[in-house]
BATI-559932 format. One record per residue (C-alpha): residue in three letters; residue number from 1; x, y, z. Coordinates in Angstrom, 2 decimals, padded with zeros to 5 digits, always signed. Each point is the difference from the previous one (the first is absolute). Example, Ala and Ser with C-alpha at 12.3 -4.5 7.8 and 13.67 -1.06 7.14 Angstrom:
<recs>
- ALA, 1, +012.30, -004.50, +007.80
- SER, 2, +001.37, +003.44, -000.66
</recs>
This chain:
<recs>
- UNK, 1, +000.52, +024.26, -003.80
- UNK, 2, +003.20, -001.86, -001.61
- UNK, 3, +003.13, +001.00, +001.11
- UNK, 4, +003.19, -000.62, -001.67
- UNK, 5, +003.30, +000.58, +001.58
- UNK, 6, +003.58, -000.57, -001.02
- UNK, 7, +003.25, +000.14, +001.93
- UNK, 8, +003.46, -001.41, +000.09
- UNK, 9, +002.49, -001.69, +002.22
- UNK, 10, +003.54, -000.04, -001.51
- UNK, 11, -000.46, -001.85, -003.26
- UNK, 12, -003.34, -001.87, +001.23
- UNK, 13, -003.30, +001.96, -001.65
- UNK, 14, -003.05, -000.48, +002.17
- UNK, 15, -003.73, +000.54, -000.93
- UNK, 16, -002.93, -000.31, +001.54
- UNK, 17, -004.29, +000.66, -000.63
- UNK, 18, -002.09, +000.82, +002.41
- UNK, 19, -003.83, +000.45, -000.43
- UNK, 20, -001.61, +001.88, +002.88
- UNK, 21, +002.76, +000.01, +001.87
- UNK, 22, +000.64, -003.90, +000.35
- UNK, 23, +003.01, -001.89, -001.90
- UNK, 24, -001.48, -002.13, -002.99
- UNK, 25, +003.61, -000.26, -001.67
- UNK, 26, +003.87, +000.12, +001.18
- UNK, 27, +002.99, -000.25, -002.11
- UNK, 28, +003.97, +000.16, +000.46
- UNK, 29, +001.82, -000.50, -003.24
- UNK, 30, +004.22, -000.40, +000.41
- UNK, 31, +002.12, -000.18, -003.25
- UNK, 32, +000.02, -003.65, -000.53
- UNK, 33, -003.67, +000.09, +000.46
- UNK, 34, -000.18, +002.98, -002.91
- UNK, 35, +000.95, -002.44, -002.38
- UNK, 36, -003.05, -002.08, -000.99
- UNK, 37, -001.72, +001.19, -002.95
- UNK, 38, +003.47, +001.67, -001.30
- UNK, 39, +001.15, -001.35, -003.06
- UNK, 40, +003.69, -000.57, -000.80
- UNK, 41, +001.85, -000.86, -003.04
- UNK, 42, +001.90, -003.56, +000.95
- UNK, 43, +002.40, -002.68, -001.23
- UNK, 44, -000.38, -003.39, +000.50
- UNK, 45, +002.41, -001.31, +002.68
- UNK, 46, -000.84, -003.59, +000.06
- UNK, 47, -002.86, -002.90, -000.07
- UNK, 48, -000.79, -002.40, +002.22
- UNK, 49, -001.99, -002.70, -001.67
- UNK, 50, -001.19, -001.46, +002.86
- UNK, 51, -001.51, +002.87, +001.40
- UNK, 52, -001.39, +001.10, -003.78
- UNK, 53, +001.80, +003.27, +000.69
- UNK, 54, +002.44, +002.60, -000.85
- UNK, 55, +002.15, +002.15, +002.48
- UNK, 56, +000.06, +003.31, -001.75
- UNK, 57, +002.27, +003.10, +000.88
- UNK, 58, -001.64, +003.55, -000.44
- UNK, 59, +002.80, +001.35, +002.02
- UNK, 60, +004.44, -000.06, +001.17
- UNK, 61, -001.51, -002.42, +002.92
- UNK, 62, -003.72, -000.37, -000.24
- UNK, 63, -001.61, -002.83, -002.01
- UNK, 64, -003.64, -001.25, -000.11
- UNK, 65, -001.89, -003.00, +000.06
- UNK, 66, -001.71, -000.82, -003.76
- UNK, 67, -002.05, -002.87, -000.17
- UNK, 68, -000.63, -001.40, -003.89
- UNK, 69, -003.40, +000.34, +000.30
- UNK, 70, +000.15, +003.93, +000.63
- UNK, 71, +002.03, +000.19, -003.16
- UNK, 72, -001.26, +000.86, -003.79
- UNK, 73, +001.90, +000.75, -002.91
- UNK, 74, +003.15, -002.09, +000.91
- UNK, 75, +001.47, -003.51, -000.69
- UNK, 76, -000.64, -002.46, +003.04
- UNK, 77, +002.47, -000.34, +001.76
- UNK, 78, +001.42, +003.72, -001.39
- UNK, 79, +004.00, -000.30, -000.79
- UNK, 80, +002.44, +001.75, +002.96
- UNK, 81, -000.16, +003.73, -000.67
- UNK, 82, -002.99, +000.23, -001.69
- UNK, 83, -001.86, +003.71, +000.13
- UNK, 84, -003.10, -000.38, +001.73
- UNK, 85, -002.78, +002.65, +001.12
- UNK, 86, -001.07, -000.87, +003.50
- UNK, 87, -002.13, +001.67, +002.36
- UNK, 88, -000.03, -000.69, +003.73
- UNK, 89, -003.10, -001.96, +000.70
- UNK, 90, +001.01, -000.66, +003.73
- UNK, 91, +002.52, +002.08, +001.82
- UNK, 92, +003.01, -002.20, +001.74
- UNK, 93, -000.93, -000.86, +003.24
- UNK, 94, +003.00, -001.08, +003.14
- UNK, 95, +002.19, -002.02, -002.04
- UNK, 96, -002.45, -000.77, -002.93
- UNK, 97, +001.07, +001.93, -003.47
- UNK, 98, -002.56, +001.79, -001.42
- UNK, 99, -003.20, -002.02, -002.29
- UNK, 100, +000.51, +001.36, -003.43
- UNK, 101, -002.26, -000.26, -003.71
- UNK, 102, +000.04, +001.23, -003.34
- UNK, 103, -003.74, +000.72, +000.08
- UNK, 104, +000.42, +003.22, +000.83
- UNK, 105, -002.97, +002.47, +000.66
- UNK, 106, -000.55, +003.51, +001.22
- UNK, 107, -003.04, +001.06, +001.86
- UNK, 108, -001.67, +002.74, +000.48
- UNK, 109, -003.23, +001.40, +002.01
- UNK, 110, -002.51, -001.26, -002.69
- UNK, 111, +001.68, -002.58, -002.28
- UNK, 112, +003.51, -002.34, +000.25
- UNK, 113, +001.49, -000.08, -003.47
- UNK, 114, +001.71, -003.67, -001.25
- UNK, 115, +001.70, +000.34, -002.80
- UNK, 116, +002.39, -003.28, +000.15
- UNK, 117, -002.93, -002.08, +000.52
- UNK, 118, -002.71, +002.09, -001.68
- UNK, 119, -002.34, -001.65, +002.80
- UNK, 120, -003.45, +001.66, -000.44
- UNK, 121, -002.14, +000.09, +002.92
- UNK, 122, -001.95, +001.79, +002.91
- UNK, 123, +000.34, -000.35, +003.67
- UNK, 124, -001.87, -002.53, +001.73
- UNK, 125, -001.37, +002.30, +002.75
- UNK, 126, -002.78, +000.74, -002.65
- UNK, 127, -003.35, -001.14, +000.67
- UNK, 128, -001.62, -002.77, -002.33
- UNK, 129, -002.21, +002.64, -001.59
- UNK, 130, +002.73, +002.29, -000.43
- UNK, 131, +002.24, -002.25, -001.86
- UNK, 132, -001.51, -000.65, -003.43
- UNK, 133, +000.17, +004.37, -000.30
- UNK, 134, +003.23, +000.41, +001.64
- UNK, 135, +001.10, -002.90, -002.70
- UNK, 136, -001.26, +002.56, -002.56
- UNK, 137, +001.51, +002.66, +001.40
- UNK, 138, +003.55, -001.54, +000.48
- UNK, 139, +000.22, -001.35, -003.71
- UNK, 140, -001.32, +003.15, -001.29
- UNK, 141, +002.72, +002.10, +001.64
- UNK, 142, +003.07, -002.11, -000.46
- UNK, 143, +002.05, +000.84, -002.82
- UNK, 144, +000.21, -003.30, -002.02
- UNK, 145, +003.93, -000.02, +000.46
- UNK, 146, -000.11, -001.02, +003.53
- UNK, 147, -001.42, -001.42, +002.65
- UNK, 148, -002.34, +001.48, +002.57
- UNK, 149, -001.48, -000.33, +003.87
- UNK, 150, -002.81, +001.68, +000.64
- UNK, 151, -000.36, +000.95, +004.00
- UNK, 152, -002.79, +000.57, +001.74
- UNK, 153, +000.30, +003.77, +000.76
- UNK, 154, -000.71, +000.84, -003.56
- UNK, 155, -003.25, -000.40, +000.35
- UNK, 156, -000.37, +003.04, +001.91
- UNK, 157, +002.17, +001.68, -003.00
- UNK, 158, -000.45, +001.22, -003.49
- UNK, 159, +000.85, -001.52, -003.52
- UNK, 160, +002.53, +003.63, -000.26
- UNK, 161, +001.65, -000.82, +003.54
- UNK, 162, +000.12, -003.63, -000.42
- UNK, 163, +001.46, +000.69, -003.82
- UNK, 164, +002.53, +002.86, +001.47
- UNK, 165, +001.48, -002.66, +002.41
- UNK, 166, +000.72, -002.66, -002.54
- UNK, 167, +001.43, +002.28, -002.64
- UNK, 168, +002.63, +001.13, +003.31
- UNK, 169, +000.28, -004.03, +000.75
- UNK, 170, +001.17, -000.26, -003.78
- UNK, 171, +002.51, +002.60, -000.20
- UNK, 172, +001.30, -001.11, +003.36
- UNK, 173, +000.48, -003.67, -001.89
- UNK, 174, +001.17, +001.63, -002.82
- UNK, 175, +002.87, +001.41, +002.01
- UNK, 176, +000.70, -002.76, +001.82
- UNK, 177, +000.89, -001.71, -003.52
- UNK, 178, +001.87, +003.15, -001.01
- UNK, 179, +002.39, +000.26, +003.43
- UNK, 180, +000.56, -004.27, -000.68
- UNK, 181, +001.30, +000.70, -003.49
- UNK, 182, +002.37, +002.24, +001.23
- UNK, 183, +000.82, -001.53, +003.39
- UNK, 184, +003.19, -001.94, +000.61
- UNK, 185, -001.39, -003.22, +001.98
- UNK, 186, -000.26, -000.35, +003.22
- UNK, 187, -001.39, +003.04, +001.22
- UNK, 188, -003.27, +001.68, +000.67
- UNK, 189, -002.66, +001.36, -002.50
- UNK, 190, -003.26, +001.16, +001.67
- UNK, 191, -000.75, +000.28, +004.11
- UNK, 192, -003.53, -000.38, +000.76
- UNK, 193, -001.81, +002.70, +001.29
- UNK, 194, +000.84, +001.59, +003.45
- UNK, 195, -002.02, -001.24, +003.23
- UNK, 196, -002.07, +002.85, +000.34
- UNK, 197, -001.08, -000.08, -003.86
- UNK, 198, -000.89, -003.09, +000.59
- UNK, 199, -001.79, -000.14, +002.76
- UNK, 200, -002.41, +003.03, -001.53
- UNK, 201, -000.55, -002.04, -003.04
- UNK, 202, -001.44, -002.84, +002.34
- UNK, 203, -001.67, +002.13, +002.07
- UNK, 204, -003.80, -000.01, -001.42
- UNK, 205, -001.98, +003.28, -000.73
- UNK, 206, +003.66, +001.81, +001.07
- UNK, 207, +001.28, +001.61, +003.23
- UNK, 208, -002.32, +003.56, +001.45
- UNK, 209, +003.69, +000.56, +001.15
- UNK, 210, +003.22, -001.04, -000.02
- UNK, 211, +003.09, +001.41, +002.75
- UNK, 212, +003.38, -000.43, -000.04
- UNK, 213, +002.97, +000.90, +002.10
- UNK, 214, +002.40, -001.07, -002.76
- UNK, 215, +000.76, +003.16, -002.07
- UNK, 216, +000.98, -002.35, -003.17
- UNK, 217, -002.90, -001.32, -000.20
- UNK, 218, -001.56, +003.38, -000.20
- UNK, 219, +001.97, +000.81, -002.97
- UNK, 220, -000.76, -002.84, -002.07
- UNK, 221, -003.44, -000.76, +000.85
- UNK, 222, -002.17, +002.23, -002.75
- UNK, 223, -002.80, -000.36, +002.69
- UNK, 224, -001.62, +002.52, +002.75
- UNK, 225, +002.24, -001.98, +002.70
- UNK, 226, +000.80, +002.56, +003.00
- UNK, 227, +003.25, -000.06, +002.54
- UNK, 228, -000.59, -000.94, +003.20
- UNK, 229, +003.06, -000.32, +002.42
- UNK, 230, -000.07, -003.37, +002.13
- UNK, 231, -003.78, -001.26, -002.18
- UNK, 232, +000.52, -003.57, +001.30
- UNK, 233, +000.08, +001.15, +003.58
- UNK, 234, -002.80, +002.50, -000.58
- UNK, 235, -002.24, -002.83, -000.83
- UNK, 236, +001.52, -002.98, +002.40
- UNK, 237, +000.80, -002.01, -003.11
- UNK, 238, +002.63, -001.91, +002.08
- UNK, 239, -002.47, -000.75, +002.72
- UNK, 240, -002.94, -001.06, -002.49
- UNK, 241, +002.17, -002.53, -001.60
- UNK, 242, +000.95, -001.45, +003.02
- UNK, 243, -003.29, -000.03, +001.35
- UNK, 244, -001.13, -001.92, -003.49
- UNK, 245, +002.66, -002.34, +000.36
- UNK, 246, -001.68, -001.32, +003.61
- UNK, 247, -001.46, -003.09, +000.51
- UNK, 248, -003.26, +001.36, +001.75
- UNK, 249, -002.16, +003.04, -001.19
- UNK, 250, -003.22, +000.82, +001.28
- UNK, 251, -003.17, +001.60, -001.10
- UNK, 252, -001.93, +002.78, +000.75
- UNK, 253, -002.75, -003.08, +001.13
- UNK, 254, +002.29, -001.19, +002.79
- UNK, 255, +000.80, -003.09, -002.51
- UNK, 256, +002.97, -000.63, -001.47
- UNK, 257, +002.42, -001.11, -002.69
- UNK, 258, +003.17, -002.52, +000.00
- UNK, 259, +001.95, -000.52, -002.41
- UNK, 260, +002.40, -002.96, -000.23
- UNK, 261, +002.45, -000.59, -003.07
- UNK, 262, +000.80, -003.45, -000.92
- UNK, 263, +002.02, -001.41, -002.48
- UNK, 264, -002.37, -000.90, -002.44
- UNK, 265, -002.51, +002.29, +000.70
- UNK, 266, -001.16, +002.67, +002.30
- UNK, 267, -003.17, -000.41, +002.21
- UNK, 268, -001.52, +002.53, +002.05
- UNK, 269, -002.58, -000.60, +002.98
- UNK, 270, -002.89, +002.23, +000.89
- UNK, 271, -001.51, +000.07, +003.21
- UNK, 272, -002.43, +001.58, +002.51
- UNK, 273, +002.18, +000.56, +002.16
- UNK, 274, -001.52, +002.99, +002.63
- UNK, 275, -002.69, +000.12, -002.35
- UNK, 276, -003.01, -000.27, +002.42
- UNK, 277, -002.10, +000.05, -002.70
- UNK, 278, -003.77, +000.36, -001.04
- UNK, 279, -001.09, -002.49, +002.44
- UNK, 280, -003.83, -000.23, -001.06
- UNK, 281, +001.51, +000.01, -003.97
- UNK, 282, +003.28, -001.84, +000.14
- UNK, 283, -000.21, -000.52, -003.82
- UNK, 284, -000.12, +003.81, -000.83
- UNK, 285, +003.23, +000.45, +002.61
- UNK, 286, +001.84, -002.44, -001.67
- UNK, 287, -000.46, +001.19, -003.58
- UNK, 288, +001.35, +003.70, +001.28
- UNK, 289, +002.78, -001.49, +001.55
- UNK, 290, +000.94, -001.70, -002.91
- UNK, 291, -000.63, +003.08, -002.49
- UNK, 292, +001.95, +002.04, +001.66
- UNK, 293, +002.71, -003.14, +000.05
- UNK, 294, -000.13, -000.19, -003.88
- UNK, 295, +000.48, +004.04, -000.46
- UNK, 296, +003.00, -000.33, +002.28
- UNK, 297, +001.26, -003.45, -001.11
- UNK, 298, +000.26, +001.73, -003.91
- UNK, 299, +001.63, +002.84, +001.85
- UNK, 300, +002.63, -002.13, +001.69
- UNK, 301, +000.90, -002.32, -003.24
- UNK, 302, +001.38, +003.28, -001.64
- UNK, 303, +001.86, +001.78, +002.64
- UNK, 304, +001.35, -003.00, +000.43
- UNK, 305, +000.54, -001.79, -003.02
- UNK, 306, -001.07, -002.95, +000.44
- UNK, 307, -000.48, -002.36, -002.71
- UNK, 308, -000.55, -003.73, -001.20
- UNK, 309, -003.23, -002.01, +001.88
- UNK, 310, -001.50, +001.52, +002.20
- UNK, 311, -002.99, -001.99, +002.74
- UNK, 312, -001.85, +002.11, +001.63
- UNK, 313, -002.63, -001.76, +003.27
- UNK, 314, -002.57, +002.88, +000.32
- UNK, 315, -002.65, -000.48, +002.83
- UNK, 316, -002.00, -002.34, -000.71
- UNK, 317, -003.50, +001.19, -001.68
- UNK, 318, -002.73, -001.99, -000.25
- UNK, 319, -002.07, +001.28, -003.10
- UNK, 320, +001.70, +000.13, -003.48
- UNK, 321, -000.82, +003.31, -000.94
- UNK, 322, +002.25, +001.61, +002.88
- UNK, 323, +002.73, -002.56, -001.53
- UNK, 324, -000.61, +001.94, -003.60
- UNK, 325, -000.23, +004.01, +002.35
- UNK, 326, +003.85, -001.23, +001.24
- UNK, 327, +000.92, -001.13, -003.31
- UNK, 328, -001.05, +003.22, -002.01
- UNK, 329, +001.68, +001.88, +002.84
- UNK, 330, +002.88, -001.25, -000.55
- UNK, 331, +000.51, -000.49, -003.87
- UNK, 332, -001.39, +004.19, +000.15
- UNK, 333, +002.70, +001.02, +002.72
- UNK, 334, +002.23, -002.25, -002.49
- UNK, 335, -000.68, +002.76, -002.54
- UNK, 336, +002.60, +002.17, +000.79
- UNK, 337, +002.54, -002.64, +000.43
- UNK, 338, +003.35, +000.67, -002.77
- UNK, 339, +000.45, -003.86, +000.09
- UNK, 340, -002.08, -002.58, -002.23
- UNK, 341, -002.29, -000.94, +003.30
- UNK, 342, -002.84, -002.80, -000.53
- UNK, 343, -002.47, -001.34, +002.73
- UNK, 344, -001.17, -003.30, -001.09
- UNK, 345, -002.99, -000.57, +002.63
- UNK, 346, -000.38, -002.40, +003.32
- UNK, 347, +000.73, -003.76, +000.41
- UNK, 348, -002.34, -002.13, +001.26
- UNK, 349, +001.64, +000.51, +003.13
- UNK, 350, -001.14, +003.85, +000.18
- UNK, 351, +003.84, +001.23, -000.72
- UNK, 352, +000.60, +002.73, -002.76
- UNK, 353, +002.58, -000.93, -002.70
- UNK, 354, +001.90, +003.06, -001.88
- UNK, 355, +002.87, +000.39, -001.60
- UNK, 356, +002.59, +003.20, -000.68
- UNK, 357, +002.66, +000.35, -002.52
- UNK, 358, +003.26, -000.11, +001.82
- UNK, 359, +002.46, +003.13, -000.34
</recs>
């Protein structure tokens, strides 16, 4: 079963899925954090050449980073005080200002709409025999006035749903041009969607239920959600994430998992470990360890967000076809995954290359 529940600690929104009981995905959005993906009407502050970038104020005190490559429509380097239309790619981070671009788009469940751009594609999570009709899909829906990304959960939707969502995507853009003509720059003109939308849009085949113990969120959410006083406590959210945050985790097998970040990538160890194993078929103990280690590998890499390169050393197998079992394991408990997530095979040294789309 997939769980959604919402909650909220002073201005900090917090999130969370849980299939079967177990934490696949954690969230805590603050203010600053809210920003990326909003889209504010700025003025050009000033340029710095050497940098190929423009400070840009959307706010009294706020102003964003704007690279010249991110921007379309306006003279290079763009006089002081020039309007621009920027949306927050990137929100700002310690004492780093906020990445903005003009190439604005607005996604949705099935489809992200670019209509600066008017990039026309599909996501690259489809499979090479999917691709030529998703192709023909994608440029038979999009209205020939934009641009158009076609994601990989419409494939599980029809032309009427996929259609519905676009025409709502343009009159969201259409608005967004509306509120700019009649804005006074700096200052705001569309806020992405809330936390909890967001996370149900990601959240593939939807939520069986959804709880909160936030009473606004009940109001606004136009879904079956139900209240439920102290939900994060109910289901030991707290103590899940800290227990996915450990270095060790062991398996049902007696093997185990650890998982050490570095700063270029992160690589994660599987062992035996009190596995005592099938003694007269080591091979066959060894490929359960490790299938059970990919299932809960794909688990951890979403509850706790971990993205970039990622190594993994399974046990060593000697025939190639349990190498392929492990593989398929893991690109299948991948599946579910709401970040672009690709296994790219073993090494000749036996280790498993992936990578995950960072947050």
């Amino acid at each position: 079963m997939k769980l959604a529940i919402f909650s909220r600690c002073g201005d900090t929104r917090i999130g969370a899925v849980l299939i079967d009981g177990l934490l696949y995905r954690y969230e805590e959005e603050s203010a600053e954090e809210a920003m990326a993906e909003s889209v504010f009407l700025g003025k050009v502050d000033r340029c710095m050449g050497g940098m190929e970038a423009a400070f840009v104020r959307i706010g009294k005190d706020r102003t964003v980073f704007l690279p010249y490559r991110e921007m379309h429509g306006v003279p290079v380097p763009p006089p002081s005080g020039t309007r621009v239309l920027v949306q927050i790619r990137r929100p700002p981070i310690g004492k780093k200002q906020a990445y903005a671009t003009m190439d604005i788009s607005l996604a949705g469940k099935y489809a992200v709409l670019t209509p600066v751009t008017h990039k026309k594609a599909i996501s690259s999570r489809y499979s090479e025999s999917d691709r030529p009709a998703a192709v023909e899909r994608m440029l038979r829906l999009c209205p020939g006035d934009t641009g158009l990304i076609l994601r990989l959960e419409a494939a599980g939707a029809g032309d009427a749903a996929v259609e519905n969502e676009i025409a709502s995507l343009r009159a969201r853009w259409a608005e967004i041009l509306r509120i700019s003509d009649r804005t006074s720059a700096p200052g705001p003109v569309f806020s992405r969607p809330p936390l909890e939308e967001r996370l149900l849009r990601d959240l593939k085949g939807g939520a069986d239920r959804i709880l909160t113990d936030d009473a606004s969120f009940l109001s606004a959410a136009g879904q079956a959600a139900e209240f439920q006083s102290g939900v994060m406590d109910a289901y030991d959210v707290a103590a899940q994430v800290k227990k996915a945050r450990e270095r060790v985790h062991h398996l049902p097998s007696g093997g185990n998992i650890v998982i050490d970040p570095c700063e270029a990538m992160t690589v994660i160890d599987v062992n035996t470990a009190g596995d005592t194993g099938n003694k007269k078929d080591p091979e066959k103990s060894r490929l359960k360890t490790n299938l059970e280690a990919a299932r809960e590998i794909a688990r951890l890499l979403q509850a706790r967000d971990t993205g970039g390169i990622i190594i993994i050393d399974f046990i060593d197998m000697e025939k190639e076809e349990n190498r392929g079992q492990v593989a398929a394991a893991m690109e299948e408990a991948l599946r579910e995954d709401y970040r672009k997530a690709v296994v790219h095979g073993f090494t000749s040294l036996g280790l498993m290359e992936m990578t995950r789309k960072r947050g």
